[in-house]
RORO-939818 format. One record per atom (N, C-alpha, C): residue in three letters; atom name; y, x, z. Coordinates in nm, 2 decimals, decimal comma. Last residue first. Example, Ala and Ser with C-alpha at 12.3 -4.5 7.8 and 13.67 -1.06 7.14 Angstrom:
BEGIN
<atom residu="SER" atome="N" c2="-0,22" c1="1,28" c3="0,71"/>
<atom residu="SER" atome="CA" c2="-0,11" c1="1,37" c3="0,71"/>
<atom residu="SER" atome="C" c2="0,00" c1="1,29" c3="0,79"/>
<atom residu="ALA" atome="N" c2="-0,57" c1="1,32" c3="0,78"/>
<atom residu="ALA" atome="CA" c2="-0,45" c1="1,23" c3="0,78"/>
<atom residu="ALA" atome="C" c2="-0,33" c1="1,32" c3="0,78"/>
//
This chain:
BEGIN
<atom residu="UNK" atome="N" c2="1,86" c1="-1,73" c3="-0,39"/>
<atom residu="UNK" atome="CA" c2="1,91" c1="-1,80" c3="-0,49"/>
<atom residu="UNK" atome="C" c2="1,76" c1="-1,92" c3="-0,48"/>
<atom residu="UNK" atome="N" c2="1,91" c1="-1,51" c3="-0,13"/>
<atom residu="UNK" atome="CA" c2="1,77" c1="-1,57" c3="-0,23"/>
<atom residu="UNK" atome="C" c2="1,82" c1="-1,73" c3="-0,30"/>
<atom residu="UNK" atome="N" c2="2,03" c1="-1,22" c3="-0,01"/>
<atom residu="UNK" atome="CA" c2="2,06" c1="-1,36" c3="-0,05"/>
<atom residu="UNK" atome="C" c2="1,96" c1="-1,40" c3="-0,13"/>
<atom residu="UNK" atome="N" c2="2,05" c1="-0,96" c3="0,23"/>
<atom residu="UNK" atome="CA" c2="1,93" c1="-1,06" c3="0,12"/>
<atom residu="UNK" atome="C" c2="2,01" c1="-1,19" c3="0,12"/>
<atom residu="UNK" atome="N" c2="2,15" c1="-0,68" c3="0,37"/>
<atom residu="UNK" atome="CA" c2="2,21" c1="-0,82" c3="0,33"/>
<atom residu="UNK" atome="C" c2="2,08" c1="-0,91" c3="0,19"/>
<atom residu="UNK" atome="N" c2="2,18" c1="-0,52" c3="0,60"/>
<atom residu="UNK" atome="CA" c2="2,12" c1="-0,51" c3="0,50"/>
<atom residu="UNK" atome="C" c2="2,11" c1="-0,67" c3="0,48"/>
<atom residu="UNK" atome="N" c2="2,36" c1="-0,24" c3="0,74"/>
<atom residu="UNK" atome="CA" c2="2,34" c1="-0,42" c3="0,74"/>
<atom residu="UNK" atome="C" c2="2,26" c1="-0,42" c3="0,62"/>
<atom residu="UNK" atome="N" c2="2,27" c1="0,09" c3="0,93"/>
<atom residu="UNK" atome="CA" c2="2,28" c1="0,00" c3="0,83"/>
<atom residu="UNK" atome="C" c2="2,29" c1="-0,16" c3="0,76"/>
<atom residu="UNK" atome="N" c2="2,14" c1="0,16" c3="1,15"/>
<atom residu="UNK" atome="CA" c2="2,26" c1="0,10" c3="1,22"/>
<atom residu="UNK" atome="C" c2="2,30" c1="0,00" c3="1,02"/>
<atom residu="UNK" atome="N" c2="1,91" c1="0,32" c3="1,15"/>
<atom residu="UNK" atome="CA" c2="2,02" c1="0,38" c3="1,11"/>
<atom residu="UNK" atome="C" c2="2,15" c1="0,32" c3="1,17"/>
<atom residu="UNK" atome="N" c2="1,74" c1="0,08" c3="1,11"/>
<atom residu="UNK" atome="CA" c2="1,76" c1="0,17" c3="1,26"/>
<atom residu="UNK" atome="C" c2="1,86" c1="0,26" c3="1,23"/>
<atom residu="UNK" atome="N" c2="1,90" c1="-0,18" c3="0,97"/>
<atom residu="UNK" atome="CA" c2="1,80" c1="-0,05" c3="1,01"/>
<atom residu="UNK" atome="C" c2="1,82" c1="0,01" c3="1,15"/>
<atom residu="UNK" atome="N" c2="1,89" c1="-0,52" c3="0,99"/>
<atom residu="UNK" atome="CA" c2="1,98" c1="-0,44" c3="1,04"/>
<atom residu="UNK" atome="C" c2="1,87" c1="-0,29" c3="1,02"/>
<atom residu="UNK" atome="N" c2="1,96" c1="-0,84" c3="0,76"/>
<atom residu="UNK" atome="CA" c2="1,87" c1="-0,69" c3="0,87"/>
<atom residu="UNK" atome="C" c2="1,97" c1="-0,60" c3="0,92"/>
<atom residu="UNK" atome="N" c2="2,04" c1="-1,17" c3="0,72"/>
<atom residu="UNK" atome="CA" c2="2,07" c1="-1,06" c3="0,76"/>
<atom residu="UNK" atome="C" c2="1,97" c1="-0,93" c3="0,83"/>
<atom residu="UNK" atome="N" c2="2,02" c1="-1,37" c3="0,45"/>
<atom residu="UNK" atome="CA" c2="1,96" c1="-1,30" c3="0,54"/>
<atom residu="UNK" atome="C" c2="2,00" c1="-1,17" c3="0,60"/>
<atom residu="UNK" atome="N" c2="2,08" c1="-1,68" c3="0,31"/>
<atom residu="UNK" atome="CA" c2="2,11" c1="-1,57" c3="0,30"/>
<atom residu="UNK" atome="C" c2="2,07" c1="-1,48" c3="0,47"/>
<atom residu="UNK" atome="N" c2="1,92" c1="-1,94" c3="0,08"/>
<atom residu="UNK" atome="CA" c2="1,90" c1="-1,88" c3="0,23"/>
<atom residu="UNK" atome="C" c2="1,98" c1="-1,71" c3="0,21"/>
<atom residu="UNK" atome="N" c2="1,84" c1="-2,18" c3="-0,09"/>
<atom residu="UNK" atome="CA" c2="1,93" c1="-2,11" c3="-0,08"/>
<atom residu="UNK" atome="C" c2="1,92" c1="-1,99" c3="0,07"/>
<atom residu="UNK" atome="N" c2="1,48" c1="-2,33" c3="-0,11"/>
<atom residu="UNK" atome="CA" c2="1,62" c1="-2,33" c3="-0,05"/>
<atom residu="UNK" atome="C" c2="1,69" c1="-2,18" c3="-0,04"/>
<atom residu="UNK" atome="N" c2="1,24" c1="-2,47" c3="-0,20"/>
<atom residu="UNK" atome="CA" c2="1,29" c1="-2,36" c3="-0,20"/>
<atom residu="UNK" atome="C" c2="1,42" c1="-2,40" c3="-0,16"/>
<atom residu="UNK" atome="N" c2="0,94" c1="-2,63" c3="0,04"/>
<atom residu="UNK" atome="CA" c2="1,12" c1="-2,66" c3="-0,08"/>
<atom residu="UNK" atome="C" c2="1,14" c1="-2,55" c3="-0,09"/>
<atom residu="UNK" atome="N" c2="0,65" c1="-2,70" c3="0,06"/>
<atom residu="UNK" atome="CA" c2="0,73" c1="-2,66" c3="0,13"/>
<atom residu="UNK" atome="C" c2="0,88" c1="-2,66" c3="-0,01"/>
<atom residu="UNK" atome="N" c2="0,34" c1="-2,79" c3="0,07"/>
<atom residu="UNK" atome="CA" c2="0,46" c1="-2,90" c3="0,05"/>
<atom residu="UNK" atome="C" c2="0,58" c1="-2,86" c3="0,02"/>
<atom residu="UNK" atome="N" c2="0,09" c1="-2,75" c3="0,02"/>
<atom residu="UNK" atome="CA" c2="0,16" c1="-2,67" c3="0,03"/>
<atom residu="UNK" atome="C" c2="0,29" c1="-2,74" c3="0,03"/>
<atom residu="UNK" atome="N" c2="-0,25" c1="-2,77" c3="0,09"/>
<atom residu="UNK" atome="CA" c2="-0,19" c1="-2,79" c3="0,01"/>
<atom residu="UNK" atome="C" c2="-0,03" c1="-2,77" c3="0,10"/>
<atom residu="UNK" atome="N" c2="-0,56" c1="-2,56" c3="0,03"/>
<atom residu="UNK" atome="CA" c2="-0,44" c1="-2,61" c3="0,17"/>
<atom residu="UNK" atome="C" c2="-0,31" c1="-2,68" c3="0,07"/>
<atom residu="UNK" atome="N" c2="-0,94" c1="-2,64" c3="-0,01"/>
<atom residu="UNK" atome="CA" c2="-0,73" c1="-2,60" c3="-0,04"/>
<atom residu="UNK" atome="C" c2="-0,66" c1="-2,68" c3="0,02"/>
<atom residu="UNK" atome="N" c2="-1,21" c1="-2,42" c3="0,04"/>
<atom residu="UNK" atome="CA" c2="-1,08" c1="-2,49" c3="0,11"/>
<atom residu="UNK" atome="C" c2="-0,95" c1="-2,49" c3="0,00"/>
<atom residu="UNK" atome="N" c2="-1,53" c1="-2,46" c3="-0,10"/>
<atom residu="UNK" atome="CA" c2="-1,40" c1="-2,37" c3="-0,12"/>
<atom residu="UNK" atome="C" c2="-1,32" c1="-2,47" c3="-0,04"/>
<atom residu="UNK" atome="N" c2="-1,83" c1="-2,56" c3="-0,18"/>
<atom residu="UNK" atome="CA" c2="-1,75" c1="-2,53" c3="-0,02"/>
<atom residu="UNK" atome="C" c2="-1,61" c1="-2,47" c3="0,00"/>
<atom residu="UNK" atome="N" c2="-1,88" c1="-2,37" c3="-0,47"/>
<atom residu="UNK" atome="CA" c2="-1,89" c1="-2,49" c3="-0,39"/>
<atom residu="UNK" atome="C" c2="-1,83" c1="-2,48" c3="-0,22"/>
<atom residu="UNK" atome="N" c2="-1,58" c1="-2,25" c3="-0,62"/>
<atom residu="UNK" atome="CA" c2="-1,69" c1="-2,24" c3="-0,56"/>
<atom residu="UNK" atome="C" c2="-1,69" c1="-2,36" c3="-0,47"/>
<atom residu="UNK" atome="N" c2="-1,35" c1="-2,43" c3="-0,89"/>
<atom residu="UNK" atome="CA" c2="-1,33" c1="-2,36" c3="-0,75"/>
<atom residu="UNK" atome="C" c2="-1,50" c1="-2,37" c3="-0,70"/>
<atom residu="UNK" atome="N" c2="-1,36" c1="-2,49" c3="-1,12"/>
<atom residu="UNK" atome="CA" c2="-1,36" c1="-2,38" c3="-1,13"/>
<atom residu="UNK" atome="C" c2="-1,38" c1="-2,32" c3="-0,98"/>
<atom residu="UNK" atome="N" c2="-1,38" c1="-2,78" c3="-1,16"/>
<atom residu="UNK" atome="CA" c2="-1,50" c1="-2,72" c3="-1,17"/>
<atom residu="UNK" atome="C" c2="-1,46" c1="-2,55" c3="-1,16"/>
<atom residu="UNK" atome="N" c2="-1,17" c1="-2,87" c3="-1,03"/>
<atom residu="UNK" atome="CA" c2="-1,29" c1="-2,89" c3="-0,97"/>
<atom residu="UNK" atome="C" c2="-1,39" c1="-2,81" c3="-1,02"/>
<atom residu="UNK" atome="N" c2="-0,96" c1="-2,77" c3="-1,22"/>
<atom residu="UNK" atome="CA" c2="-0,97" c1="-2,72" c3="-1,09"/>
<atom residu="UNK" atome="C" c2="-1,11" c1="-2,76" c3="-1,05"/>
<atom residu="UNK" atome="N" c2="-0,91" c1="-2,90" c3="-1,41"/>
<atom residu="UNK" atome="CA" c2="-1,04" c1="-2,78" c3="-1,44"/>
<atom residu="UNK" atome="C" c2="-1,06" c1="-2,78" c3="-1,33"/>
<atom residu="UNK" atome="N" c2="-0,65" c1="-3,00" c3="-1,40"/>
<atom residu="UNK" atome="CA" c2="-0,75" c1="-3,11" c3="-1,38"/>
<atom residu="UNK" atome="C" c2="-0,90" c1="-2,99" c3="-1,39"/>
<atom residu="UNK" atome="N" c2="-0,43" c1="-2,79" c3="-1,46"/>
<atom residu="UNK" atome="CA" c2="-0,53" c1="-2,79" c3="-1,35"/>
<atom residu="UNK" atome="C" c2="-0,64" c1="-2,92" c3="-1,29"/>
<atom residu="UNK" atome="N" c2="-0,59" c1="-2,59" c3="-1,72"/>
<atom residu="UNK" atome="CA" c2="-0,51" c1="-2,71" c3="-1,70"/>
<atom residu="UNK" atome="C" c2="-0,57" c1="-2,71" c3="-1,55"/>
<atom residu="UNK" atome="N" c2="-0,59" c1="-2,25" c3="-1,82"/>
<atom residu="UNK" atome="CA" c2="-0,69" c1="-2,37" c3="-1,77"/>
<atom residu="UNK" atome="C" c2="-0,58" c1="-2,47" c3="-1,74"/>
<atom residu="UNK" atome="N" c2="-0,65" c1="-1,90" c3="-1,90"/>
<atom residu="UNK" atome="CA" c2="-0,58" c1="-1,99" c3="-1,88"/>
<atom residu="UNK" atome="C" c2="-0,63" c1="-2,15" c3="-1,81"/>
<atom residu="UNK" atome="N" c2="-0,73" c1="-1,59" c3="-1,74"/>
<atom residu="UNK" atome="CA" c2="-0,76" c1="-1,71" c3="-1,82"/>
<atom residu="UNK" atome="C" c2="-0,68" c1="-1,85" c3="-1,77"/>
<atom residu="UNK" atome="N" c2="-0,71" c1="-1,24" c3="-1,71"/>
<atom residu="UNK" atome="CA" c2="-0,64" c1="-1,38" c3="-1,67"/>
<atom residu="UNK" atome="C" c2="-0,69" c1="-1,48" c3="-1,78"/>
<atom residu="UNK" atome="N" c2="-1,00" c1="-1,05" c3="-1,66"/>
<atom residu="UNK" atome="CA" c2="-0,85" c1="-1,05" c3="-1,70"/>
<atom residu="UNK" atome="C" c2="-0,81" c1="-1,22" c3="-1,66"/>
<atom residu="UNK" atome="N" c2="-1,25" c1="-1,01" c3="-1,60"/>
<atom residu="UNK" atome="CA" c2="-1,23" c1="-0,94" c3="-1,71"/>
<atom residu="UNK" atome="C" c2="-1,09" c1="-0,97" c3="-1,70"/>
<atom residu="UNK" atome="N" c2="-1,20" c1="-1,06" c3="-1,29"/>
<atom residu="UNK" atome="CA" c2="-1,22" c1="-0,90" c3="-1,30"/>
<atom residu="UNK" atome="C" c2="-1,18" c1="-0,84" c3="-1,45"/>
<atom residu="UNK" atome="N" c2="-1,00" c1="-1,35" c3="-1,29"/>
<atom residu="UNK" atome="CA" c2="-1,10" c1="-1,27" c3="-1,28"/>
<atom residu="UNK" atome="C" c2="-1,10" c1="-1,13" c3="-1,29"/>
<atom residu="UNK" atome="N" c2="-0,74" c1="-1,58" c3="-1,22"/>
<atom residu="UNK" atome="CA" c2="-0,77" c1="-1,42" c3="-1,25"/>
<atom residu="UNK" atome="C" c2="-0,90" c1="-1,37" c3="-1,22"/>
<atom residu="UNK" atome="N" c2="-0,61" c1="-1,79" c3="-1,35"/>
<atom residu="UNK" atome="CA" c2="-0,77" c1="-1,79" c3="-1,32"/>
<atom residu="UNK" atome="C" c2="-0,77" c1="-1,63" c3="-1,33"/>
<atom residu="UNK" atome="N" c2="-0,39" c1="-2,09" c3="-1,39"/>
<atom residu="UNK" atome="CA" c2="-0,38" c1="-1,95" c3="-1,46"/>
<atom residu="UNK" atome="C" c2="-0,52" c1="-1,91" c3="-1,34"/>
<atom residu="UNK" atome="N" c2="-0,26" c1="-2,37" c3="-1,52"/>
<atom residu="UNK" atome="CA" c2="-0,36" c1="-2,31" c3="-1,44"/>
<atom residu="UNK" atome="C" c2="-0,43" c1="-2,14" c3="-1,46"/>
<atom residu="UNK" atome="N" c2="-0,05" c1="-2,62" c3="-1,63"/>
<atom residu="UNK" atome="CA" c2="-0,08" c1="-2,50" c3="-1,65"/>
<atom residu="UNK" atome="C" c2="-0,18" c1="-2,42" c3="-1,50"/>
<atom residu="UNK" atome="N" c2="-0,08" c1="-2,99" c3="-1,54"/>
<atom residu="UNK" atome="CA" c2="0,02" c1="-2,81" c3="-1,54"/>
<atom residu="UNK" atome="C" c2="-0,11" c1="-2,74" c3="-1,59"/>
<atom residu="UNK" atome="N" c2="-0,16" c1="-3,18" c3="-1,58"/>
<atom residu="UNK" atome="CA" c2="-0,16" c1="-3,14" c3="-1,69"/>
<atom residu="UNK" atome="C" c2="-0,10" c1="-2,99" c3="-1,69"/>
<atom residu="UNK" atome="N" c2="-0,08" c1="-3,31" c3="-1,34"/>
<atom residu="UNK" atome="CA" c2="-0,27" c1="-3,26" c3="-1,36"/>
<atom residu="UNK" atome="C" c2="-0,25" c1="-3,21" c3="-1,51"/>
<atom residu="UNK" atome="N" c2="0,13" c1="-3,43" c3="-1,38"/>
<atom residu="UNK" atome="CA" c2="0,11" c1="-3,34" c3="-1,31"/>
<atom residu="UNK" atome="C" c2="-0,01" c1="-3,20" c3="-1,32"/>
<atom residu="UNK" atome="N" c2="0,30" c1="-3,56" c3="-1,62"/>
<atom residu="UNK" atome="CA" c2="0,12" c1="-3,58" c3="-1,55"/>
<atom residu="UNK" atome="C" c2="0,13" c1="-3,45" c3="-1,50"/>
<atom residu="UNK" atome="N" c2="0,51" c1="-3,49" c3="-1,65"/>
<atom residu="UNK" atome="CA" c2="0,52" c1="-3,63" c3="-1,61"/>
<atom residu="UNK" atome="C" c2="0,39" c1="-3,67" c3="-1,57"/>
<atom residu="UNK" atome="N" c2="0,57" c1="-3,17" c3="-1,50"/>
<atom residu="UNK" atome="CA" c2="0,51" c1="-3,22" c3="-1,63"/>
<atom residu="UNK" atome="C" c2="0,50" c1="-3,42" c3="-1,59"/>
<atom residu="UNK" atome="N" c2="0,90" c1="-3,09" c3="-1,35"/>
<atom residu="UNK" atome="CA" c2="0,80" c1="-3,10" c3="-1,39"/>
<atom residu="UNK" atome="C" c2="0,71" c1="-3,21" c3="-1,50"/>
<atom residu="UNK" atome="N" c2="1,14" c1="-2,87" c3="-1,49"/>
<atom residu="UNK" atome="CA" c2="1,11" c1="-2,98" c3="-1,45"/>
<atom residu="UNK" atome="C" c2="0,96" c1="-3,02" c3="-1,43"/>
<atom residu="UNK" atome="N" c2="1,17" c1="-2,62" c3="-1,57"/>
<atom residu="UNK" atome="CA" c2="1,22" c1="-2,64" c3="-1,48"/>
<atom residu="UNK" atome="C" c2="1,23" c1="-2,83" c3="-1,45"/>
<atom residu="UNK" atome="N" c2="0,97" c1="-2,34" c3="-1,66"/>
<atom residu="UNK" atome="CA" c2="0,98" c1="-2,47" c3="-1,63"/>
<atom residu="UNK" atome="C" c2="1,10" c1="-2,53" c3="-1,52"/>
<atom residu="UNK" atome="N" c2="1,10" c1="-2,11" c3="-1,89"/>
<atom residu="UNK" atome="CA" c2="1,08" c1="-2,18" c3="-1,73"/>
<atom residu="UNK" atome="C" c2="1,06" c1="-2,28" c3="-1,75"/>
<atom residu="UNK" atome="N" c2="1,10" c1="-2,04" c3="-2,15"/>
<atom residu="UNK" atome="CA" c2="0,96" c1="-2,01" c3="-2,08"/>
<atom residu="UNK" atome="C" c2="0,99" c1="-2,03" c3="-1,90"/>
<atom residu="UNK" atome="N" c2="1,36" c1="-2,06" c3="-2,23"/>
<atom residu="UNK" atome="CA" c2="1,23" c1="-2,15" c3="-2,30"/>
<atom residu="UNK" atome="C" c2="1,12" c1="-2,14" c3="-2,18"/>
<atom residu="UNK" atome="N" c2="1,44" c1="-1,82" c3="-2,13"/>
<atom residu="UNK" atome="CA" c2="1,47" c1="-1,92" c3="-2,07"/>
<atom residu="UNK" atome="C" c2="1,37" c1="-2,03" c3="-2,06"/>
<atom residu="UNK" atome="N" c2="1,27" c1="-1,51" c3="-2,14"/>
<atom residu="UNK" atome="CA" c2="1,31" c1="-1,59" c3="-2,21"/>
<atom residu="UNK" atome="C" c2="1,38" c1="-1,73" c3="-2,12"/>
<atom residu="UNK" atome="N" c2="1,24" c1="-1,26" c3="-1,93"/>
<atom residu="UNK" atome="CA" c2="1,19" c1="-1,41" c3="-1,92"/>
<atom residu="UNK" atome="C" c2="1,30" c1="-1,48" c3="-1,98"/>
<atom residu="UNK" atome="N" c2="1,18" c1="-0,93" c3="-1,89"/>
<atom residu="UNK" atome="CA" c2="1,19" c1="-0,99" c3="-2,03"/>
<atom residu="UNK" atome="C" c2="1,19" c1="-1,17" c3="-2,00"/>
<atom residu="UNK" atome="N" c2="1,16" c1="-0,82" c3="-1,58"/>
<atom residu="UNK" atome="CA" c2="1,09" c1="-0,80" c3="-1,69"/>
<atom residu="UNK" atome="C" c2="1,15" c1="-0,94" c3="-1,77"/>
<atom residu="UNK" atome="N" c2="1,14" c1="-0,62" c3="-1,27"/>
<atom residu="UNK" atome="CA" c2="1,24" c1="-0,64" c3="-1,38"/>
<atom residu="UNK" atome="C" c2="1,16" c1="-0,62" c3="-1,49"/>
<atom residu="UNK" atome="N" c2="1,05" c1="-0,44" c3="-1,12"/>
<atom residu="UNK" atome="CA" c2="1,00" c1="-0,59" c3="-1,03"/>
<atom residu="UNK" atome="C" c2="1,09" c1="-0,68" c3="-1,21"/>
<atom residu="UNK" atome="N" c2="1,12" c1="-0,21" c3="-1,12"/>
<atom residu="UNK" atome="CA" c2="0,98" c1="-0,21" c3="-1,18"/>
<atom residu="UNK" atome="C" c2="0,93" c1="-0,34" c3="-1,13"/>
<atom residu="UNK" atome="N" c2="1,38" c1="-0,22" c3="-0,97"/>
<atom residu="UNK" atome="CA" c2="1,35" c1="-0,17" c3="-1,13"/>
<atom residu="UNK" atome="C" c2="1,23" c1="-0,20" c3="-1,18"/>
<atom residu="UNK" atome="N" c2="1,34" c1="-0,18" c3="-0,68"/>
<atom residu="UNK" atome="CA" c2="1,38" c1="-0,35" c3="-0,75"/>
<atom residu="UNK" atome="C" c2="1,33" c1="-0,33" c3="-0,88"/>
<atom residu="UNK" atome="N" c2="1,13" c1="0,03" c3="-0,57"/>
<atom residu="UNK" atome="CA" c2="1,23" c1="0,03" c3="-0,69"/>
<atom residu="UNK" atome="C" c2="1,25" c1="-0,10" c3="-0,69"/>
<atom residu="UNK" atome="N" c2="0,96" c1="0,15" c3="-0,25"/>
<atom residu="UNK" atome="CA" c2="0,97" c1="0,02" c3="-0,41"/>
<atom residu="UNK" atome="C" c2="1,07" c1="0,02" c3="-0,41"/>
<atom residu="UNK" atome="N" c2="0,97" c1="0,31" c3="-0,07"/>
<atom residu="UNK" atome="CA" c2="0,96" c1="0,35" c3="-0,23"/>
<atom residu="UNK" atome="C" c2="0,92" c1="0,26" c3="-0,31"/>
<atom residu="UNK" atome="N" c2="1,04" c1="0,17" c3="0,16"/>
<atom residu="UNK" atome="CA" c2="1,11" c1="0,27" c3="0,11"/>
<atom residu="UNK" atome="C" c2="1,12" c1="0,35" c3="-0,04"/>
<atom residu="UNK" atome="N" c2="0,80" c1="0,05" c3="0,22"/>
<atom residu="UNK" atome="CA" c2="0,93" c1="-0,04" c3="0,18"/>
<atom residu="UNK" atome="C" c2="0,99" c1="0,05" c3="0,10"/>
<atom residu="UNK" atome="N" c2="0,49" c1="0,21" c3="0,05"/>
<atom residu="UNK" atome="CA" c2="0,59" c1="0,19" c3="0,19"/>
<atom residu="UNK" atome="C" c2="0,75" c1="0,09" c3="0,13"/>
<atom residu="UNK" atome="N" c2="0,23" c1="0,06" c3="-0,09"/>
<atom residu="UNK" atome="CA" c2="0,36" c1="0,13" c3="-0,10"/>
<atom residu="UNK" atome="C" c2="0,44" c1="0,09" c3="0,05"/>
<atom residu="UNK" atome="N" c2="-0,12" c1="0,08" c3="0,00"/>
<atom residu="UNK" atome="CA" c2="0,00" c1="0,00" c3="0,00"/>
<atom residu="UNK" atome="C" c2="0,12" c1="0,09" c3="0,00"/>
//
């Protein structure tokens, strides 16, 4: 695991067309997009597949939570402020 200190914001930075947000959702829900990482690589899937992709006995927690504006204050041990705002 990288320490705080040597991740770059720079290598978190990549190419997202606009087209390619969602920013509403699909009017059938069960029709989102479903993405499935295995060992050979990422496969795609609707999430009505869900049943059959998840192992027998598998748990899902379901997730309710909102994104919200939030601005955040640190402090280092240096004495440094360290300021996060999350859009």
């Amino acid at each position: 695991m990288q320490k705080t200190q040597d991740i770059r914001i720079e290598e978190f930075d990549y190419p997202l067309p606009d087209e390619r947000i969602a920013k509403y959702p699909l009017k059938r829900r069960d029709a989102s997009k479903l993405l499935l990482y295995r060992q050979e690589g990422i496969a795609e899937y609707r999430f009505t597949d869900i049943t059959r992709l998840l192992p027998e006995h598998s748990l899902l927690v379901f997730n309710n939570t909102r994104v919200i504006q939030a601005r955040m204050h640190f402090r280092k041990e240096t004495g440094a402020l360290i300021e996060v705002f999350c859009l």
